[in-house]
C-alpha positions, 0 to 999 in steps of 0.5 A: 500500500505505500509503495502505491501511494508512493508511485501515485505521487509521484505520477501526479507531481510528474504531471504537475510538473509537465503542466508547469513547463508547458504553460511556461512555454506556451506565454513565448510561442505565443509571442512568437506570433504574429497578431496583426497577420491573424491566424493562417486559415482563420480560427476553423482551420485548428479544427481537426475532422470529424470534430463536433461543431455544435453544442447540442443536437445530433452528433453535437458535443453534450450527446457525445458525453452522455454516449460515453459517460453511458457506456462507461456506466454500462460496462461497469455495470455489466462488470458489477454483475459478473462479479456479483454472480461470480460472488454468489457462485463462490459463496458456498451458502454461506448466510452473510456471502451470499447476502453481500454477493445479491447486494452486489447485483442488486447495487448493479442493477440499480445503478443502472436503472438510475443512469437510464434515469438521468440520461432521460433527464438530462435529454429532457432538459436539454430539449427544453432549453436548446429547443432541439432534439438531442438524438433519438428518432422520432417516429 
């Protein structure tokens, strides 16, 4: 356990670190260019293909976050599951293993309830503020 801690540290401050020195370069290699040229190809040419334009609506940013948040929760769940059963299977009847293994599969399925829950709150709130839909068909 402390050699994790220890190893944890010092990724973060490797990473800290690499932060400092790049934001240290950034102030030069700004002044390095020329303001008064403009950027070359305008602000759109940063944009790499494929990357989403809008907000909201099909294909736009805040629906990309709820597709992978989704899917993260997913398999997370799925994983969940498995250990659950995995539990059960291996508890040998004993009283408070089995208990602990149907709560797992219990947790695992309310958890996924909850987020089918939220990803159908945050569409709604979304529709109703962007005045779009956020994907879906409508048929």
């Amino acid at each position: 356990m402390k050699q994790f801690i220890i190893s944890t540290v010092a990724v973060i401050a490797t990473i800290a670190s690499l932060a400092l020195i790049s934001s240290a370069l950034v102030p030069e290699a700004a002044q390095a260019f020329n303001y008064e040229a403009g950027a070359p190809g305008g602000v759109e040419s940063a944009r790499g293909t494929g990357v989403p334009t809008e907000i909201s609506g099909d294909g736009g940013v805040i629906q990309q976050i709820i597709n992978i948040l989704l899917f993260i929760i997913g398999i997370i769940s799925v994983i969940m599951l498995i250990i659950g059963g995995l539990r059960y299977v291996v508890s040998g009847g004993k009283s408070d293993q089995v208990t602990a293994a149907k709560n797992t599969i219990l947790y695992a399925i309310i958890g996924l309830v909850v987020a089918i829950f939220a990803y159908a709150i945050v569409r709604f709130v979304v529709e109703a503020v962007t005045g779009n839909s956020t994907g879906g068909t409508n048929v």
